[in-house]
C-alpha positions in Angstrom: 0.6 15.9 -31.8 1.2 12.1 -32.2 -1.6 10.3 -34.4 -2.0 7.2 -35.3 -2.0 4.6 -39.1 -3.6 1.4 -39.7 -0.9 -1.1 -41.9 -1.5 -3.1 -44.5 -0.9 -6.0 -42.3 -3.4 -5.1 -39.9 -1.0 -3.3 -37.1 -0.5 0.1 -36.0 1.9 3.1 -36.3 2.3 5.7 -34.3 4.4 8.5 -35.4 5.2 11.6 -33.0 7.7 14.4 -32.7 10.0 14.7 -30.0 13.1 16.7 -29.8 12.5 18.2 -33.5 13.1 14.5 -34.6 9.9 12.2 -36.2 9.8 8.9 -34.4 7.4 5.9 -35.0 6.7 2.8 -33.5 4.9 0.1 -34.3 1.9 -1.1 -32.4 -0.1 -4.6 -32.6 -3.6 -3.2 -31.5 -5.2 -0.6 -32.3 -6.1 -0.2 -27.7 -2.3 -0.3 -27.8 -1.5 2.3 -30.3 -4.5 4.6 -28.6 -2.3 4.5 -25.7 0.3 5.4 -26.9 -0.9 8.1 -28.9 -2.3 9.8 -25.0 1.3 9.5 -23.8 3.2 10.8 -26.6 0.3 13.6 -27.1 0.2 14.7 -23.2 4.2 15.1 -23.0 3.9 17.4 -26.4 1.5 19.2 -24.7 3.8 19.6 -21.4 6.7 20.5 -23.5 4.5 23.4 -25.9 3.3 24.8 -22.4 6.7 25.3 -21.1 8.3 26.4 -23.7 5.2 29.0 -24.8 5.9 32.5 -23.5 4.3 34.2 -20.4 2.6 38.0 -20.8 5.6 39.1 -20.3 7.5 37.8 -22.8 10.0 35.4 -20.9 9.5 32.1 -21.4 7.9 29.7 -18.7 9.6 27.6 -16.6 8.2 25.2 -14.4 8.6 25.2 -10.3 11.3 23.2 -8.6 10.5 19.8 -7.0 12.6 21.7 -3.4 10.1 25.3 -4.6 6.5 23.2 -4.8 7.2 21.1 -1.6 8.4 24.3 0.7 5.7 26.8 -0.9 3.0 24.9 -2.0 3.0 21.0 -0.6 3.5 21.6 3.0 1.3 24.3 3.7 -1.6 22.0 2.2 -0.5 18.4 4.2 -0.2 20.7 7.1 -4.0 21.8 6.9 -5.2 18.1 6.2 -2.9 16.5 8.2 -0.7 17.9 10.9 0.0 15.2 13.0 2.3 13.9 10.4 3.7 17.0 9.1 6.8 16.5 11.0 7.8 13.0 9.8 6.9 14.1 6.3 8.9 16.9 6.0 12.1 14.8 7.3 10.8 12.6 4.7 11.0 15.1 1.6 14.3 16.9 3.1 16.2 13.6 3.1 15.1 13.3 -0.6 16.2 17.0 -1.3 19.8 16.8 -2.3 18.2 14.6 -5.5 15.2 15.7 -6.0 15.4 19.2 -5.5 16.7 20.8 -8.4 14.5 19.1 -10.7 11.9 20.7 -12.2 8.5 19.3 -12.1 8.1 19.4 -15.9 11.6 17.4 -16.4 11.3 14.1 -18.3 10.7 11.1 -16.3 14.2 9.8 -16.9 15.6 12.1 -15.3 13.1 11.6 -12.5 14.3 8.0 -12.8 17.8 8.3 -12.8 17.3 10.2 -9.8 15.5 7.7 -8.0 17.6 4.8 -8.9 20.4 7.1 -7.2 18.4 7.9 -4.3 17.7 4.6 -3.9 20.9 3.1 -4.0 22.4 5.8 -1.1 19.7 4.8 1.1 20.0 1.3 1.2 23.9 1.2 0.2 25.2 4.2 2.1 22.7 5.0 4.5 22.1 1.1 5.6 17.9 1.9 6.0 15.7 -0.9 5.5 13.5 -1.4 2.4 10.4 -0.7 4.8 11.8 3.0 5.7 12.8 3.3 1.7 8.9 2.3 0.5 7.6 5.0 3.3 10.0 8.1 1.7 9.1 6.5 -1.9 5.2 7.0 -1.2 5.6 10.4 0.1 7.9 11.8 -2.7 4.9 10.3 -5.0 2.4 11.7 -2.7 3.8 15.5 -3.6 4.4 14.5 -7.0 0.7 12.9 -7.6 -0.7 16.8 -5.5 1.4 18.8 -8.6 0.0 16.2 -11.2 -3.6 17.8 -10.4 -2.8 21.1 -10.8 -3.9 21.0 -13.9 -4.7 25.0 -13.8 -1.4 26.1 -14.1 1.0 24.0 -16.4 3.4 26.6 -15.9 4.1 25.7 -12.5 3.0 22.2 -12.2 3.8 19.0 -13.6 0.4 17.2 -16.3 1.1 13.7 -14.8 3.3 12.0 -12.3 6.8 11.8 -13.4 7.3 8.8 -11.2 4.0 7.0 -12.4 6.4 4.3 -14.3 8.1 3.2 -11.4 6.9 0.1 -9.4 8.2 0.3 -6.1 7.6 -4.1 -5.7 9.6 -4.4 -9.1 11.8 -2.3 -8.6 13.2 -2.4 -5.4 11.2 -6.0 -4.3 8.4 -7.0 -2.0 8.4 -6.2 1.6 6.9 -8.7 3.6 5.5 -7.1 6.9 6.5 -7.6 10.0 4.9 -9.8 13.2 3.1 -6.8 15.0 4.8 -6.4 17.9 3.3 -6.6 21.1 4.1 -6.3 25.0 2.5 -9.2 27.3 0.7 -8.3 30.4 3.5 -9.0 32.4 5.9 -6.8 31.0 3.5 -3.9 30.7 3.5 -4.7 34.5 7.1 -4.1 35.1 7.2 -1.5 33.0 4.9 0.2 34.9 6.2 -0.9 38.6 10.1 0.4 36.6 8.1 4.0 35.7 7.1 5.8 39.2 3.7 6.7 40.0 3.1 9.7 36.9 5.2 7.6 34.0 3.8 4.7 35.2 0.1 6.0 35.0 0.7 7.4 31.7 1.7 4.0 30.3 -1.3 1.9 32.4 -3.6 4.9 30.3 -2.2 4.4 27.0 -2.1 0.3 26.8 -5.8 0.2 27.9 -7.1 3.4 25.9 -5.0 2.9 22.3 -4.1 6.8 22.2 -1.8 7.9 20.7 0.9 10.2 21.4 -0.1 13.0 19.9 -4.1 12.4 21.2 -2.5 12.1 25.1 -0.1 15.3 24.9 -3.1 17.5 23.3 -5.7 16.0 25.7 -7.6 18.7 27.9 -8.9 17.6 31.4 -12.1 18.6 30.9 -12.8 16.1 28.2 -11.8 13.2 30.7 -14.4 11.5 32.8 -14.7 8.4 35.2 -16.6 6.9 32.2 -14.9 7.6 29.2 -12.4 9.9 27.2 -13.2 12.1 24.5 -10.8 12.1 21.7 -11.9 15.3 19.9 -11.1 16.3 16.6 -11.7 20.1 16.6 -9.0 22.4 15.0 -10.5 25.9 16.5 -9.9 24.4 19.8 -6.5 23.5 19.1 -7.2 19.7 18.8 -6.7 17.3 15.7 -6.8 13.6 15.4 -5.1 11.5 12.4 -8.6 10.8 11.1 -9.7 14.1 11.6 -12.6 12.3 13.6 -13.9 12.4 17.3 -14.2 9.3 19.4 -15.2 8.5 22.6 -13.0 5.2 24.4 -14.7 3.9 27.6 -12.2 3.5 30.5 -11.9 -0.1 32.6 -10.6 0.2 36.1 -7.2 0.6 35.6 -7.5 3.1 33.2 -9.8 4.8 35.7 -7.0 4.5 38.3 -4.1 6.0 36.0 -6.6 8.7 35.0 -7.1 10.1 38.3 -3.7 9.6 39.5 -2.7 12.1 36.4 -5.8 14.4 37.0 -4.5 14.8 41.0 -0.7 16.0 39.7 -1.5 19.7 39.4 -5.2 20.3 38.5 -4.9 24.0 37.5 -3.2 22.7 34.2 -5.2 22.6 31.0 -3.8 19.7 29.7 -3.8 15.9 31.4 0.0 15.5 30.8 1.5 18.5 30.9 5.4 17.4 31.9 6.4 15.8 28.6 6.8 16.9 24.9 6.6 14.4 22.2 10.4 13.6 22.1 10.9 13.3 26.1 7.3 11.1 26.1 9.0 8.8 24.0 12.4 9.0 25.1 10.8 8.3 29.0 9.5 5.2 28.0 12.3 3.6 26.1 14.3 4.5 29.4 11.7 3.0 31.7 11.0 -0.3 29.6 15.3 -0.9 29.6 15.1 0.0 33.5 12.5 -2.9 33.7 14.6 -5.3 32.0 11.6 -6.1 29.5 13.8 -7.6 26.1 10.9 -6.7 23.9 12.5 -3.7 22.1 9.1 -2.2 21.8 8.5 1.8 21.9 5.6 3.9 22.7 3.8 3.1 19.9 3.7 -0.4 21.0 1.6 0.4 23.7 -0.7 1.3 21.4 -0.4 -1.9 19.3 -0.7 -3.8 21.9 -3.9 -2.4 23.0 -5.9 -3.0 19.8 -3.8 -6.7 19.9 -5.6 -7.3 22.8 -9.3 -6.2 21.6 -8.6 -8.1 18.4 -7.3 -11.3 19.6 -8.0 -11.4 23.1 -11.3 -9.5 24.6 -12.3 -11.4 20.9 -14.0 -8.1 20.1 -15.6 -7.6 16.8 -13.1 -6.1 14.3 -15.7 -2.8 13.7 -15.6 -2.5 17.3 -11.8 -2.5 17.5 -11.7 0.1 14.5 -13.8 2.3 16.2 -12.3 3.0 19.7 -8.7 2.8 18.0 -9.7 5.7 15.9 -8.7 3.6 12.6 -10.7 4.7 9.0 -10.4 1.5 7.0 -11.1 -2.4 8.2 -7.8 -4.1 6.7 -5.7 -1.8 8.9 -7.5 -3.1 12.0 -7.3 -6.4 10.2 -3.4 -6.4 10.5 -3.6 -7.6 14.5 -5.9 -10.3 13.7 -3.1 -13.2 14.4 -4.5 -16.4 15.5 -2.6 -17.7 18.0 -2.3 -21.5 19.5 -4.6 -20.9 22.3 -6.9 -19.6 19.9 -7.0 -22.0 17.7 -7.0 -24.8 20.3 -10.3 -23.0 21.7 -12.0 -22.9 18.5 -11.2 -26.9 17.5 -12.5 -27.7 21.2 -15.9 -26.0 20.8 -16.8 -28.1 17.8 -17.8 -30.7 20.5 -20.4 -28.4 22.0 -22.0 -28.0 18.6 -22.6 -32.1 18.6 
């Protein structure tokens, strides 16, 4: 195990064994060389546990990075979160062909080397933007931070994040996010005049309700009402939310409207939209916003942006309110759509004279 000196002149050795070779380095703190005594002592420990034996006799050897994500990653995010399970397993398979044959208890150099490769096909090779690169980075940390705490069997899993060095900001740069995007009233118009009476009611549904695609495909009639929707998070009926929490969104009048058009197209069916899957929801509307000629190259999901836009900045709802019905868990994400905008701020300089 490492340990640590005091020197005559008041600094700090360390000394450690790695590789059957001493090493040493010298510290100027004694907080410093403390540190540094952890590290060096964990990865000692790491290496003594892999190398030690099983009851067998054969030695141990440490899972896979492409064995924990299929047998033991997945199943769990697909429990806790199975919304996203498809974009995260796209995620981890695009990471495979460099990540995959490393074991969880390699060195983080070689974690590192393999990162620096990854990263330099993705944004070299591949031509994806820093923004999709920081999204695969966060979930190949995600798996690796889940084997870090399986601290039960250092056989199989890894003591602490092999990645934990890397800085994503430093190492790749800032990302500065993006305007949210947003459709104006009159485009969701002719989008919906371009869609035909069922598209066109699912799209009136979604920009005044916030759900999302998922929450609409999975939605039973029966929790549908003049007055409201109930977005229920129950997984014994079938139903999940992102949150993993129920909410309940009011309906205003054109929501009422597109809701009964949609409940009238065949009411034996369980489900309120039963003609589309994910991939033809999506597709539909990227079809039906071109057929509009609308030049905001929004998706579905901007329908949804655009809802909570509106409560934000327009309706001028409070931001826990807004949170609430769009089914968000923290503040600052709600926070994102709070853009002031000149009208805005024109109103607000105006109503100082009332105040007088």
């Amino acid at each position: 195990m490492a340990n640590k000196t005091k020197k005559p002149n008041g600094r700090w050795r360390v000394r450690w064994v790695e590789d059957g070779r001493q090493h040493n380095q010298t510290c100027l703190t004694e907080k410093e060389a403390n540190s540094l005594v952890r590290i060096k002592s964990a990865l000692e420990e790491e290496r003594r546990i892999s190398r030690a034996p099983d009851e067998s006799g054969a030695p141990r050897v440490a899972m896979l990075f492409e064995q924990f994500v299929n047998e033991v990653y997945l199943p769990l995010y697909a429990e806790k979160h199975p919304r996203s399970l498809f974009k995260v397993t796209y995620q981890l398979e695009t990471a495979m062909p460099l990540f995959g044959r490393l074991r969880l208890s390699d060195r983080p150099s070689s974690w590192e080397k393999a990162w620096d490769k990854f990263k330099a096909k993705r944004l070299e090779e591949d031509g994806v933007g820093r923004e999709t690169l920081l999204a695969e980075f966060s979930t190949i940390r995600a798996a690796l931070n889940e084997a870090s705490q399986k601290k039960m069997s250092l056989e199989l899993y890894c003591g602490r994040n092999p990645l934990a060095a890397v800085k994503f900001a430093s190492n790749v740069g800032k990302i500065e996010r993006a305007t949210i995007l947003r459709f104006s009233n009159e485009e969701v118009d002719a989008i919906v005049e371009a869609s035909g009476s069922y598209n066109g009611a699912i799209w009136t549904l979604m920009v005044n309700t916030g759900l999302r695609r998922g929450e609409l495909l999975q939605l039973p009639r029966r929790l549908c009402s003049d007055r409201e929707i109930e977005v229920r998070h129950s997984p014994a009926e079938g139903l999940t939310t992102k949150t993993g929490k129920t909410r309940f969104i009011p309906l205003n009048e054109s929501a009422r409207k597109a809701l009964r058009t949609l409940l009238r197209d065949e009411p034996f069916k369980d489900r309120l939209v039963h003609r589309h899957t994910e991939d033809s929801l999506s597709r539909a509307f990227t079809v039906d916003r071109i057929a509009s000629g609308v030049t905001t190259k929004g998706s579905l999901k901007h329908l949804r942006k655009t809802f909570i836009s509106n409560l934000v900045n327009g309706a001028g709802v409070s931001l826990h309110t807004a949170m609430e019905l769009a089914g968000h868990t923290q503040m600052k994400t709600t926070q994102l759509y709070l853009v002031g905008t000149d009208d805005q701020r024109r109103k607000a300089v105006d109503a100082l004279e009332s105040l007088g």
